[in-house]
N, CA, C and O atoms as a MOPAC input file, in Angstrom:
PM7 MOZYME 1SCF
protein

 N    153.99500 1   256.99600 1     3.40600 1
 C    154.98500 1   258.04300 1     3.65200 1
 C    155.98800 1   257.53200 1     4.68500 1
 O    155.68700 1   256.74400 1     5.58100 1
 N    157.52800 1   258.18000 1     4.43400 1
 C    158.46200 1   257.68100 1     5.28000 1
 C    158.36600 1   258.92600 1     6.48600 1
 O    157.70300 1   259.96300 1     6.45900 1
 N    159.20000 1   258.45000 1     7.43900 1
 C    159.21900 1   259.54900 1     8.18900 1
 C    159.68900 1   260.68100 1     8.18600 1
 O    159.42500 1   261.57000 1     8.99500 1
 N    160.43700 1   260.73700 1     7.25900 1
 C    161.33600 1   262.46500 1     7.00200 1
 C    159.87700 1   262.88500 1     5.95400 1
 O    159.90700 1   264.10100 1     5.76200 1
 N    158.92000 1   262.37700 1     5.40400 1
 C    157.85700 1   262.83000 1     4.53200 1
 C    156.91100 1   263.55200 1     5.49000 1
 O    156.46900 1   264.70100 1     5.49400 1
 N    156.73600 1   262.45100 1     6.34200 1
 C    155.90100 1   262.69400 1     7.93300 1
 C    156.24000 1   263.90200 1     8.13500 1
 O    155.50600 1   264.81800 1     7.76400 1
 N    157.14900 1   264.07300 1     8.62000 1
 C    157.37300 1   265.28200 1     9.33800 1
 C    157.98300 1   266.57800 1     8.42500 1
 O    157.90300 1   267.70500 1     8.91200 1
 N    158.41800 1   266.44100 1     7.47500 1
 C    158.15800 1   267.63200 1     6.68700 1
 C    156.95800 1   268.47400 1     5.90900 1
 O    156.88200 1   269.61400 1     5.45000 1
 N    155.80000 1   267.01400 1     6.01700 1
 C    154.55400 1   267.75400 1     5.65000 1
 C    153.83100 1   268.16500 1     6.95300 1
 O    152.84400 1   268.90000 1     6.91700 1
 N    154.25400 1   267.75800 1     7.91100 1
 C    153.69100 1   268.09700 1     9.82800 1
 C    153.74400 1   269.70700 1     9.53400 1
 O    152.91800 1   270.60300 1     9.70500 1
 N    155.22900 1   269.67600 1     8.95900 1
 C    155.85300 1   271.58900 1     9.34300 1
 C    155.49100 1   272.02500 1     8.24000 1
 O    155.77000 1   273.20500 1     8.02900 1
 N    154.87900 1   271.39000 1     7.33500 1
 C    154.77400 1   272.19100 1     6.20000 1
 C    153.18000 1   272.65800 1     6.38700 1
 O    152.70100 1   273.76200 1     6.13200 1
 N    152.63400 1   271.69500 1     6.81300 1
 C    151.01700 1   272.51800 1     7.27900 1
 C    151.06000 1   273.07400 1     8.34300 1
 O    150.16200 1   273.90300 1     8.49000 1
 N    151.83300 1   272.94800 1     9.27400 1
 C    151.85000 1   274.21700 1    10.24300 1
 C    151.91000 1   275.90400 1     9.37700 1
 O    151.18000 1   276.89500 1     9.40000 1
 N    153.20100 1   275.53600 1     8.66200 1
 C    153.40400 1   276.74400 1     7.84200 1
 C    152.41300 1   277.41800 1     7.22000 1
 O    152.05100 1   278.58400 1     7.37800 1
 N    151.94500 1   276.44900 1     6.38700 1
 C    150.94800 1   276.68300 1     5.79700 1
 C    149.53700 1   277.18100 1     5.91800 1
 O    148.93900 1   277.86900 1     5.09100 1
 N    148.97800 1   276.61900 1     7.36100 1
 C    147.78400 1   276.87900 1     7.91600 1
 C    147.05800 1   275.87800 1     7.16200 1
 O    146.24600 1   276.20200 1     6.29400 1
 N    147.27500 1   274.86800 1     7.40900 1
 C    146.38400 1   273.32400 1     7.18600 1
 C    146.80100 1   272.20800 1     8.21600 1
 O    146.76200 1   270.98200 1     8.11300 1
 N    147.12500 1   272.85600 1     9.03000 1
 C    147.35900 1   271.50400 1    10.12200 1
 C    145.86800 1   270.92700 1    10.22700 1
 O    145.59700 1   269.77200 1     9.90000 1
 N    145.48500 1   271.29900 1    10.42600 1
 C    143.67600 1   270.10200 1    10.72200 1
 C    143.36000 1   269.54200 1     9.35200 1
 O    142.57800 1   268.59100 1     9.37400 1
 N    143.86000 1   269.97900 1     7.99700 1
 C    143.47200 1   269.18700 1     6.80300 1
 C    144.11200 1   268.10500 1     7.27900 1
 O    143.55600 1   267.02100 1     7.45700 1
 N    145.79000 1   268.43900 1     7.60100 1
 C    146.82700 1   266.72100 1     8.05100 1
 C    146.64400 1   266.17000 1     8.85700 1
 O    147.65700 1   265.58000 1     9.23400 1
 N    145.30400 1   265.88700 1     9.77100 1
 C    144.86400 1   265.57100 1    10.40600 1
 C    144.57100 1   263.94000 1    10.26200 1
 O    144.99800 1   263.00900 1    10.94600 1
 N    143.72700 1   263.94600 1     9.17100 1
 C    143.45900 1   262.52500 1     8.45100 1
 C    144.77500 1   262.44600 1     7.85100 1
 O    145.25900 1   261.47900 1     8.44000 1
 N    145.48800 1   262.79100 1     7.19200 1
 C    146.63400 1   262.15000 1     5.92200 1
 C    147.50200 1   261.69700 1     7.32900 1
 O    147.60300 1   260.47200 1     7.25300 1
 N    148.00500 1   262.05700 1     8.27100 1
 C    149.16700 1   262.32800 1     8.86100 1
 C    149.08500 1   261.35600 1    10.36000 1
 O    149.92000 1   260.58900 1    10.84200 1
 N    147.90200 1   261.70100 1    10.77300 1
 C    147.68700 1   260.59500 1    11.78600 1
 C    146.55700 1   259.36700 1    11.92100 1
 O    145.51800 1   259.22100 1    11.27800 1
 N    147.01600 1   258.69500 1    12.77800 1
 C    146.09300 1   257.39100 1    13.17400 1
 C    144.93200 1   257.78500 1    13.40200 1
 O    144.86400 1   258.90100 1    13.91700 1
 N    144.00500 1   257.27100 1    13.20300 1
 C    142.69500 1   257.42100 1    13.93800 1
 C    142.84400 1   256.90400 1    15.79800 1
 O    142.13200 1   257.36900 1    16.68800 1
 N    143.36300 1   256.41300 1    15.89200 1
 C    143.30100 1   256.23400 1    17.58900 1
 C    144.45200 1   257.27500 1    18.32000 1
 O    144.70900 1   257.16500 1    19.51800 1
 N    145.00300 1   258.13200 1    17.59000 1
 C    146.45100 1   258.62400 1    18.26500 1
 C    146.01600 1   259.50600 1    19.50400 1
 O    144.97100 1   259.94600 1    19.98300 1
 N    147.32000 1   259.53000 1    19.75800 1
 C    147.20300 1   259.76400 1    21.43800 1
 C    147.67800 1   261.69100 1    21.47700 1
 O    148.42600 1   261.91300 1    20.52500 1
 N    147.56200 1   262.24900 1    21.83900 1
 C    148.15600 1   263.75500 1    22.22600 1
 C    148.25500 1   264.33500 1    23.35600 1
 O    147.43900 1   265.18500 1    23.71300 1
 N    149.26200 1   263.96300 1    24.07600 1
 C    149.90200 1   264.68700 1    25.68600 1
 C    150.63900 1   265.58300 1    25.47000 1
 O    151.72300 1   265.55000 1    24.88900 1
 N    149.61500 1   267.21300 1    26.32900 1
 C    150.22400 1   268.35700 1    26.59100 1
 C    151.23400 1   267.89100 1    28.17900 1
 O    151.16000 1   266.85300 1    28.83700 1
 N    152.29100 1   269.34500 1    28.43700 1
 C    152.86300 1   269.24900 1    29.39700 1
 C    152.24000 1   269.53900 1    30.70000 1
 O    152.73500 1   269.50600 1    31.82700 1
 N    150.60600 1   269.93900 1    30.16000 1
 C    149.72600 1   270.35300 1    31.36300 1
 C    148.41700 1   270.57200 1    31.32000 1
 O    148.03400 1   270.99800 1    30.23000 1
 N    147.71000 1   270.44700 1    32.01900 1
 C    146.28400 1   270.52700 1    31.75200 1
 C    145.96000 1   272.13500 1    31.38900 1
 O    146.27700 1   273.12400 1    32.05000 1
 N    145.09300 1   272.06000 1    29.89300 1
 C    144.91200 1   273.62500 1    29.25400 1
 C    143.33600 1   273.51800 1    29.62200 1
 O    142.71200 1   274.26500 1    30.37500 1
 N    142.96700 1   272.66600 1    29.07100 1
 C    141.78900 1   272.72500 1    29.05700 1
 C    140.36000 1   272.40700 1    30.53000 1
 O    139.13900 1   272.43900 1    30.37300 1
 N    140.83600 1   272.23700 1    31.32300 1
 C    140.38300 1   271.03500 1    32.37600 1
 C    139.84400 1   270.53300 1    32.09700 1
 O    138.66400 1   270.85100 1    32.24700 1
 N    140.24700 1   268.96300 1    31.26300 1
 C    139.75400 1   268.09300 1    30.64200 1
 C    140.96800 1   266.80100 1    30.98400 1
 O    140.79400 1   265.66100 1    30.55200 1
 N    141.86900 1   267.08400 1    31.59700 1
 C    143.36400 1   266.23500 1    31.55800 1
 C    144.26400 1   266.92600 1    30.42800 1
 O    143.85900 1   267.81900 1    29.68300 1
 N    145.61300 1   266.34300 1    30.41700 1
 C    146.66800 1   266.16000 1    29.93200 1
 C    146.24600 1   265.12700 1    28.58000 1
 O    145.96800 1   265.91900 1    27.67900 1
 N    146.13800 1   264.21300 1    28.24300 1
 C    145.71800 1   263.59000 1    27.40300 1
 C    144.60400 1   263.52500 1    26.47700 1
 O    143.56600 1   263.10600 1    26.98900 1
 N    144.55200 1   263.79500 1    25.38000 1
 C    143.57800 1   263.73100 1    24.58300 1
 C    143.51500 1   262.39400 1    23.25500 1
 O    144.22800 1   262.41600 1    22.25100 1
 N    142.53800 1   261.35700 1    23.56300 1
 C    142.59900 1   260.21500 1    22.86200 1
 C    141.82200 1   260.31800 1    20.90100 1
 O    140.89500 1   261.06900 1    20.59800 1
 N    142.25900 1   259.73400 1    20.30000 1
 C    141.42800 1   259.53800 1    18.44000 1
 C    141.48800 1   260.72300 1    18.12000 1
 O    141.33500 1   261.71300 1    18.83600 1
 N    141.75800 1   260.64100 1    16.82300 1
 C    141.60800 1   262.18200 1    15.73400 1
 C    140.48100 1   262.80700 1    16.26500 1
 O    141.03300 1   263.69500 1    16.91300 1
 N    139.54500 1   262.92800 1    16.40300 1
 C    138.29000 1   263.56100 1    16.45100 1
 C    138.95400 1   264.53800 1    17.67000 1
 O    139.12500 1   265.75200 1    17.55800 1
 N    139.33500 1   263.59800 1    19.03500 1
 C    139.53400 1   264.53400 1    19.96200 1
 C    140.66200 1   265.28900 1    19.89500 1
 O    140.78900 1   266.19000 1    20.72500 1
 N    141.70100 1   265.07000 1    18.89300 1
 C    143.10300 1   266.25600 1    18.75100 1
 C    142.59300 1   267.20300 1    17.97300 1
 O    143.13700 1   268.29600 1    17.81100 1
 N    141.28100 1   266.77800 1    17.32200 1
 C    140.20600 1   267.58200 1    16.09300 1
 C    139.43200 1   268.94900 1    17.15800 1
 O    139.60500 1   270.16400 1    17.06700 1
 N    138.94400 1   268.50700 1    17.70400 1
 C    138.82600 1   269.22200 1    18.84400 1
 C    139.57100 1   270.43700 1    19.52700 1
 O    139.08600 1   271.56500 1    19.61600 1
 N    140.71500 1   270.08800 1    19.96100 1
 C    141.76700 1   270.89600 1    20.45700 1
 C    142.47200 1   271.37500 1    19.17400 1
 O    143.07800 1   272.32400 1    19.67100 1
 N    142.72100 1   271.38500 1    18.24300 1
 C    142.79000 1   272.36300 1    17.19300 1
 C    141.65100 1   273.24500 1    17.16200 1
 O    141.86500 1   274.45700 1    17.16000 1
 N    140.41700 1   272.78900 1    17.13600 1
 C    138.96100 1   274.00800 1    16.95200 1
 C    139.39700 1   274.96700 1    18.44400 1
 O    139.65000 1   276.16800 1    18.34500 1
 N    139.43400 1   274.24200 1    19.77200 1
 C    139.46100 1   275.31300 1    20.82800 1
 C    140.74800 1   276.02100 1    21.18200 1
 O    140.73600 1   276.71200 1    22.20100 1
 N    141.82700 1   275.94000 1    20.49000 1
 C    142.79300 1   276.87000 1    20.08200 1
 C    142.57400 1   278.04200 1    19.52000 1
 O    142.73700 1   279.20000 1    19.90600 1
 N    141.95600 1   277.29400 1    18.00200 1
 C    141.56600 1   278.55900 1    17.40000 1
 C    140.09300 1   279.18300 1    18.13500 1
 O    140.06800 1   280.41100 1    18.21800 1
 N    139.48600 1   278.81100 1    18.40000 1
 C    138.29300 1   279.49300 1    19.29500 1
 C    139.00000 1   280.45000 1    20.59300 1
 O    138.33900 1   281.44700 1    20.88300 1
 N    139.96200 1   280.28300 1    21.19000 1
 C    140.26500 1   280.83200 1    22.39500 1
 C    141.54100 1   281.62800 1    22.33500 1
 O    142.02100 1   282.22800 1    23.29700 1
 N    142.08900 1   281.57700 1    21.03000 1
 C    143.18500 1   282.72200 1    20.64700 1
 C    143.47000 1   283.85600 1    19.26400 1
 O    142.97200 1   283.87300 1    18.13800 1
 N    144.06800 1   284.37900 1    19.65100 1
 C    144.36700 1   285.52000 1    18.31600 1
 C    145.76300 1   285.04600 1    18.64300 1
 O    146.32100 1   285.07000 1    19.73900 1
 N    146.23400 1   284.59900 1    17.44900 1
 C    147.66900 1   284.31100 1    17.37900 1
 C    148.24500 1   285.86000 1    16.26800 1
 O    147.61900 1   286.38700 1    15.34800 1
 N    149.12800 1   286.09300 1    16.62600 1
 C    149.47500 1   287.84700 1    15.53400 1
 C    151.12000 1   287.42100 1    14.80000 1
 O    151.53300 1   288.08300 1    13.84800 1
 N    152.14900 1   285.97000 1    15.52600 1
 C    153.05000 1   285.77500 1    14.95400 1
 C    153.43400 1   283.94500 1    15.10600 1
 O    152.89900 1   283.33400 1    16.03100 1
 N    154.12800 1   283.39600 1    14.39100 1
 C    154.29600 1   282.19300 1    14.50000 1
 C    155.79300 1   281.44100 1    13.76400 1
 O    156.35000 1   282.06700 1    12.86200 1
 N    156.26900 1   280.31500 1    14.14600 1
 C    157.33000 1   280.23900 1    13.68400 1
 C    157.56900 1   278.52900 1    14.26200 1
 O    157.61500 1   278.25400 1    15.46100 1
 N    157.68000 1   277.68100 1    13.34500 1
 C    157.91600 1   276.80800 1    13.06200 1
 C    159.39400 1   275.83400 1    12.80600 1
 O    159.88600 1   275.88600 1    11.67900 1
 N    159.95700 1   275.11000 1    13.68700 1
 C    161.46400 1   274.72800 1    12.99200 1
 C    161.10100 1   273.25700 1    11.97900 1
 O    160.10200 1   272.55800 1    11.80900 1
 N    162.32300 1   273.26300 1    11.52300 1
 C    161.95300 1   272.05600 1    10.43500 1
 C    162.48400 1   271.38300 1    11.39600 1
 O    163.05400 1   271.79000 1    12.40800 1
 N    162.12700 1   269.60700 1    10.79000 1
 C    162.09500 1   268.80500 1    11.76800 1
 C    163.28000 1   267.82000 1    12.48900 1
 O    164.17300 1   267.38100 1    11.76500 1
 N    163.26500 1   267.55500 1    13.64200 1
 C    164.51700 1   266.88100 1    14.23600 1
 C    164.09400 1   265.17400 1    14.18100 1
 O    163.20300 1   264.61400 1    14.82000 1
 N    165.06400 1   264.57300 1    13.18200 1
 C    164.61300 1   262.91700 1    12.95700 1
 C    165.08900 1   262.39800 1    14.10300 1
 O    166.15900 1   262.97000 1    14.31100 1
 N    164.85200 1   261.55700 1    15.02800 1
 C    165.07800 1   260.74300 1    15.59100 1
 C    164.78000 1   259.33800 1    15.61000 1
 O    163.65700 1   259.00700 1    15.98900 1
 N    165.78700 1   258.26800 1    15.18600 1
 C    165.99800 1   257.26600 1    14.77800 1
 C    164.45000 1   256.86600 1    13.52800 1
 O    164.06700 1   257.75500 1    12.76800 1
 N    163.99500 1   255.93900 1    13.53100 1
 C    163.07900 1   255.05600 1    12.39400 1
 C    161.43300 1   256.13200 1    12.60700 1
 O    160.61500 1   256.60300 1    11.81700 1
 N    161.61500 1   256.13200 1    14.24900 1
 C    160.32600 1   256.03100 1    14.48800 1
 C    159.77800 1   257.74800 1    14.89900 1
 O    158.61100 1   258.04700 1    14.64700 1
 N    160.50800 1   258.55100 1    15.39000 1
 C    159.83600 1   260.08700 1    15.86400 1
 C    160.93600 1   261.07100 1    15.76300 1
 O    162.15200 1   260.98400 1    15.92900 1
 N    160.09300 1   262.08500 1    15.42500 1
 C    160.63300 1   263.51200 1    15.20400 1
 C    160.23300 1   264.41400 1    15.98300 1
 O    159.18700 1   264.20900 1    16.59800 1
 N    161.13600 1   265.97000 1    16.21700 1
 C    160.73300 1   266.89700 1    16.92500 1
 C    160.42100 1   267.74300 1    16.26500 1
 O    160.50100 1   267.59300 1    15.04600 1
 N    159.95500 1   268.93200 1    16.80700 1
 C    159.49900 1   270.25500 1    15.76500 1
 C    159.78100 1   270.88700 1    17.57100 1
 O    159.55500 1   270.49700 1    18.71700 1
 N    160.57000 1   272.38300 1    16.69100 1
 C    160.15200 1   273.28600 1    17.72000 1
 C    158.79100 1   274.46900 1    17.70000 1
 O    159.48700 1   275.25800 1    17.06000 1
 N    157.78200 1   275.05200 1    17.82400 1
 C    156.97100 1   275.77700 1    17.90200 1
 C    156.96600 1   276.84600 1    18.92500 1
 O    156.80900 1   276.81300 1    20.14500 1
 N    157.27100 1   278.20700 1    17.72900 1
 C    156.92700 1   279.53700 1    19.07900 1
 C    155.61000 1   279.96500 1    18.05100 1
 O    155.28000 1   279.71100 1    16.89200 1
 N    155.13600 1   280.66900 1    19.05100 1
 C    153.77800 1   281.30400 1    19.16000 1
 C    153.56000 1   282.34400 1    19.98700 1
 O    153.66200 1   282.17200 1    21.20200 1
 N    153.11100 1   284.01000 1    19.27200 1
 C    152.85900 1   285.10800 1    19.77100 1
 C    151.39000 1   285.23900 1    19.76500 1
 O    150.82800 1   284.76300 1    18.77800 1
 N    150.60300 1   285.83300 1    20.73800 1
 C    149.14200 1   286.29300 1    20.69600 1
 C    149.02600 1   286.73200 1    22.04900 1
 O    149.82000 1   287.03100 1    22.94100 1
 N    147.61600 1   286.67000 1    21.90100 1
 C    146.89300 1   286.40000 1    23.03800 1
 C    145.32800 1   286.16600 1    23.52400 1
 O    144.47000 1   286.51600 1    22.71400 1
 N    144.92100 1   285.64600 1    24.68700 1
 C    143.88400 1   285.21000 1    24.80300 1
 C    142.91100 1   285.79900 1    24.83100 1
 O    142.75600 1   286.80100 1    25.52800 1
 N    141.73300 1   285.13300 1    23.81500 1
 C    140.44100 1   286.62300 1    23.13300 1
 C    139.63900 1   286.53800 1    24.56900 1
 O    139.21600 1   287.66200 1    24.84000 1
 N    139.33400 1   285.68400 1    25.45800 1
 C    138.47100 1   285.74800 1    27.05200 1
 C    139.74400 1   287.24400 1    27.48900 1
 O    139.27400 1   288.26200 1    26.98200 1
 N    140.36400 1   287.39000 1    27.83000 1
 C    141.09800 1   288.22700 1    28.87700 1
 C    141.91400 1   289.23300 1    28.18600 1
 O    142.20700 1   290.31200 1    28.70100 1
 N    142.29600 1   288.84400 1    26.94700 1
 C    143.35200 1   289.74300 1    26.12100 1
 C    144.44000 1   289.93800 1    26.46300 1
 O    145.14200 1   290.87100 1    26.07200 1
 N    144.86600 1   288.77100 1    27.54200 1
 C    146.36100 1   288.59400 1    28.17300 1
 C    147.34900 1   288.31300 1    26.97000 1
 O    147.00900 1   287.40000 1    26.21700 1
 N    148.77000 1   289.11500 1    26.63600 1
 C    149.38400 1   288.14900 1    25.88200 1
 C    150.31900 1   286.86300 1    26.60000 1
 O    150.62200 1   286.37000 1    27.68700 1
 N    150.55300 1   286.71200 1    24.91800 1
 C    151.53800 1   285.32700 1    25.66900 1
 C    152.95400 1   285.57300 1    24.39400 1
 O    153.12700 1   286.42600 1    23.52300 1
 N    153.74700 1   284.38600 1    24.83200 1
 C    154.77700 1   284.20900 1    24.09700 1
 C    155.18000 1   283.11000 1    24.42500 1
 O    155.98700 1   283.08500 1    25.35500 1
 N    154.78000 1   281.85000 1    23.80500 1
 C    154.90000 1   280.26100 1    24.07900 1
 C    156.12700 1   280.04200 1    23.06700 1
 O    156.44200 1   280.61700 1    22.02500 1
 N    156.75500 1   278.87100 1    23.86500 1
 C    157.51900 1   277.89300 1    22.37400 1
 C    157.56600 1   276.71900 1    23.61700 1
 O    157.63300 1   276.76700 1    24.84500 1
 N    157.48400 1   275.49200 1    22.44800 1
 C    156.91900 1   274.66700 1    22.89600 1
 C    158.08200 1   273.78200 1    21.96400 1
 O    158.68600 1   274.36900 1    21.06600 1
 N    158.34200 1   272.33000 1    22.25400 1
 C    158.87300 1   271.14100 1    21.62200 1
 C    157.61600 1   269.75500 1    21.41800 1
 O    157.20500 1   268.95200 1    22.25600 1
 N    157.36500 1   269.87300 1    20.35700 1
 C    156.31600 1   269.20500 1    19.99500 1
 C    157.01100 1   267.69800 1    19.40500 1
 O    157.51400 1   267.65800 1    18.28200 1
 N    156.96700 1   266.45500 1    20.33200 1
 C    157.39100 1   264.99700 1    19.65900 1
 C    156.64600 1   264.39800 1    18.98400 1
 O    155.46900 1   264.44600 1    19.34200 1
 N    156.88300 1   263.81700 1    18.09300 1
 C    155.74800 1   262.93700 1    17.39700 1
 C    156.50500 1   261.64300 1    17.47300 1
 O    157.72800 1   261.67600 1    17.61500 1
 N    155.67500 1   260.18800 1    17.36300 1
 C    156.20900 1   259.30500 1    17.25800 1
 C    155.02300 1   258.65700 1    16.26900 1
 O    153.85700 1   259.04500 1    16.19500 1
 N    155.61100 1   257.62800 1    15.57400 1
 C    155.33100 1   257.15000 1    14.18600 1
 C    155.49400 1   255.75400 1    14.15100 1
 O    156.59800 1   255.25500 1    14.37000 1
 N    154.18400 1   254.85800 1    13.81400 1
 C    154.22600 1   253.83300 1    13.21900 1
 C    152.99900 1   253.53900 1    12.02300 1
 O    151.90900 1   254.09600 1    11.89100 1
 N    153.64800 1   252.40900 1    11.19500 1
 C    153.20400 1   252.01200 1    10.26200 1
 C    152.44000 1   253.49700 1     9.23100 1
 O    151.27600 1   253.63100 1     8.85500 1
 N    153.49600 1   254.30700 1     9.04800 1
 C    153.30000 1   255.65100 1     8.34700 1
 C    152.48600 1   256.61500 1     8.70500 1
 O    152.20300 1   257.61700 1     8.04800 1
 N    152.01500 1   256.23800 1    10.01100 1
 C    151.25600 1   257.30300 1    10.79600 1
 C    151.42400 1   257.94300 1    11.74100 1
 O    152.14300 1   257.25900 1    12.47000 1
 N    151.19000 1   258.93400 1    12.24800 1
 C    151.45200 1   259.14300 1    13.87500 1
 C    150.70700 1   258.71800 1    14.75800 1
 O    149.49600 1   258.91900 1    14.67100 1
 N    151.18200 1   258.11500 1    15.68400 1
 C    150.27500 1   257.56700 1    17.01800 1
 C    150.40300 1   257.79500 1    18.08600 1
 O    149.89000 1   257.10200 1    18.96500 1
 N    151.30900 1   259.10200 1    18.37700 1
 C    151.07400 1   259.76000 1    19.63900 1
 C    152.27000 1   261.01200 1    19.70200 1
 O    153.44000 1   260.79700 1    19.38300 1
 N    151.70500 1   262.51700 1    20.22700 1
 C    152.34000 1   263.25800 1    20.12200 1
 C    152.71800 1   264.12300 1    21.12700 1
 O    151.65600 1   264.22500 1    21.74200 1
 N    153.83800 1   265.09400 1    21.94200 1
 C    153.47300 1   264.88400 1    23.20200 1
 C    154.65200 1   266.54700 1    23.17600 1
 O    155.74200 1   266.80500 1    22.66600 1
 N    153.87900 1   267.14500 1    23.83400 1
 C    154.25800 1   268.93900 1    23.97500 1
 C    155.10000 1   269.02600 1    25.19500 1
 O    154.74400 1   268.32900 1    26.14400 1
 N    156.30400 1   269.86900 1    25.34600 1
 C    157.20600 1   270.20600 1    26.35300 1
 C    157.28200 1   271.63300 1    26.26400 1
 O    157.88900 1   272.21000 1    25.36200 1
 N    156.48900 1   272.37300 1    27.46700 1
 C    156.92000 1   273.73200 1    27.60700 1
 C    157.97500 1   274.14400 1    28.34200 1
 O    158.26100 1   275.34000 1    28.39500 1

Protein backbone atom coordinates (compact mmCIF):
# COMPACT_ATOMS: atom_id res chain seq x y z
CA UNK A 1 0.00 0.00 0.00
CA UNK A 2 0.97 3.62 -0.92
CA UNK A 3 0.54 6.19 1.47
CA UNK A 4 -2.63 8.00 0.46
CA UNK A 5 -3.98 3.94 0.76
CA UNK A 6 -2.34 4.07 4.33
CA UNK A 7 -4.08 6.62 5.47
CA UNK A 8 -7.37 6.44 3.94
CA UNK A 9 -7.87 2.97 5.27
CA UNK A 10 -6.34 4.51 8.96
CA UNK A 11 -9.73 6.86 8.65
CA UNK A 12 -11.62 4.48 7.18
CA UNK A 13 -11.38 2.03 10.23
CA UNK A 14 -11.64 4.65 12.56
CA UNK A 15 -14.99 5.28 10.83
CA UNK A 16 -15.78 2.18 10.71
CA UNK A 17 -14.98 0.73 14.14
CA UNK A 18 -12.07 -1.63 13.10
CA UNK A 19 -9.17 0.27 14.04
CA UNK A 20 -7.58 -2.78 16.06
CA UNK A 21 -8.46 -5.20 12.96
CA UNK A 22 -5.76 -2.37 11.07
CA UNK A 23 -3.66 -3.03 13.50
CA UNK A 24 -1.75 -5.92 11.74
CA UNK A 25 -2.56 -4.71 7.94
CA UNK A 26 -1.49 -1.06 8.72
CA UNK A 27 1.37 -1.17 11.08
CA UNK A 28 4.88 -2.51 11.83
CA UNK A 29 5.25 -4.89 14.34
CA UNK A 30 7.90 -2.78 16.25
CA UNK A 31 5.98 0.72 15.82
CA UNK A 32 6.32 3.26 18.15
CA UNK A 33 3.06 5.39 19.64
CA UNK A 34 3.69 8.84 21.53
CA UNK A 35 0.78 10.44 23.36
CA UNK A 36 1.15 14.28 24.24
CA UNK A 37 1.06 12.98 27.88
CA UNK A 38 1.14 10.40 30.20
CA UNK A 39 -2.71 8.70 30.28
CA UNK A 40 -1.94 5.82 31.58
CA UNK A 41 1.05 5.99 34.21
CA UNK A 42 2.96 3.88 32.21
CA UNK A 43 4.97 6.89 30.15
CA UNK A 44 4.27 8.74 27.04
CA UNK A 45 5.50 6.04 24.78
CA UNK A 46 4.18 2.85 23.98
CA UNK A 47 6.62 0.32 21.98
CA UNK A 48 5.32 -3.10 19.15
CA UNK A 49 1.76 -3.73 18.03
CA UNK A 50 0.89 -5.76 20.95
CA UNK A 51 1.52 -2.68 23.18
CA UNK A 52 -0.62 0.02 20.89
CA UNK A 53 -2.92 -3.43 21.07
CA UNK A 54 -3.17 -2.75 24.48
CA UNK A 55 -4.03 0.90 24.60
CA UNK A 56 -6.79 0.39 22.16
CA UNK A 57 -8.31 -2.49 24.77
CA UNK A 58 -7.80 0.24 27.81
CA UNK A 59 -9.59 2.95 25.93
CA UNK A 60 -12.25 0.95 25.28
CA UNK A 61 -12.21 -0.53 28.88
CA UNK A 62 -12.11 3.01 30.52
CA UNK A 63 -14.62 4.95 28.27
CA UNK A 64 -18.17 5.36 26.90
CA UNK A 65 -17.55 7.30 23.89
CA UNK A 66 -21.57 8.66 22.80
CA UNK A 67 -20.02 10.81 19.57
CA UNK A 68 -17.01 10.75 17.22
CA UNK A 69 -15.66 12.36 14.17
CA UNK A 70 -12.85 11.71 12.12
CA UNK A 71 -11.07 14.10 9.29
CA UNK A 72 -9.79 12.54 6.15
CA UNK A 73 -6.28 12.59 5.86
CA UNK A 74 -3.52 15.41 5.58
CA UNK A 75 -0.51 13.89 3.14
CA UNK A 76 2.59 15.13 4.01
CA UNK A 77 5.35 14.64 1.61
CA UNK A 78 6.35 10.49 0.72
CA UNK A 79 6.43 9.55 4.18
CA UNK A 80 3.39 10.81 6.96
CA UNK A 81 0.00 11.93 7.28
CA UNK A 82 -2.30 13.70 9.72
CA UNK A 83 -5.80 12.88 10.81
CA UNK A 84 -7.69 15.14 12.98
CA UNK A 85 -9.80 13.21 15.84
CA UNK A 86 -12.67 14.67 18.11
CA UNK A 87 -14.17 12.54 20.61
CA UNK A 88 -17.32 13.00 22.98
CA UNK A 89 -17.92 10.70 26.21
CA UNK A 90 -16.95 10.10 29.26
CA UNK A 91 -15.06 8.27 31.83
CA UNK A 92 -17.00 4.90 33.09
CA UNK A 93 -14.47 5.12 36.77
CA UNK A 94 -15.96 8.81 37.52
CA UNK A 95 -18.56 9.58 34.77
CA UNK A 96 -16.69 12.85 34.14
CA UNK A 97 -17.34 14.04 30.57
CA UNK A 98 -14.92 15.03 28.15
CA UNK A 99 -14.66 16.61 24.74
CA UNK A 100 -11.11 15.77 23.21
CA UNK A 101 -9.77 16.48 19.59
CA UNK A 102 -6.63 15.50 19.14
CA UNK A 103 -4.04 15.61 15.79
CA UNK A 104 -2.96 12.21 15.35
CA UNK A 105 0.66 11.93 12.94
CA UNK A 106 1.56 8.92 11.46
CA UNK A 107 4.76 8.37 9.77
CA UNK A 108 5.38 5.55 7.22
CA UNK A 109 7.96 3.36 5.92
CA UNK A 110 8.34 0.55 3.67
CA UNK A 111 4.23 0.49 3.54
CA UNK A 112 3.84 0.48 7.11
CA UNK A 113 3.52 2.67 9.93
CA UNK A 114 6.33 2.97 12.34
CA UNK A 115 5.48 5.50 14.61
CA UNK A 116 2.52 7.62 15.53
CA UNK A 117 2.37 10.53 17.74
CA UNK A 118 -0.96 12.53 19.35
CA UNK A 119 -1.11 16.48 19.88
CA UNK A 120 -3.74 17.73 22.26
Amino acid sequence: MNLKEIAQELVAGCREDRAKENLDKLYAADAVSVEAMDMQGMGRETHGIEGIRGKHDWWESAHEVSGASVSDPFLHGENSFAVIFEVQGKVKESGEAFDMREVGVYHVVNGKIVREEFFY
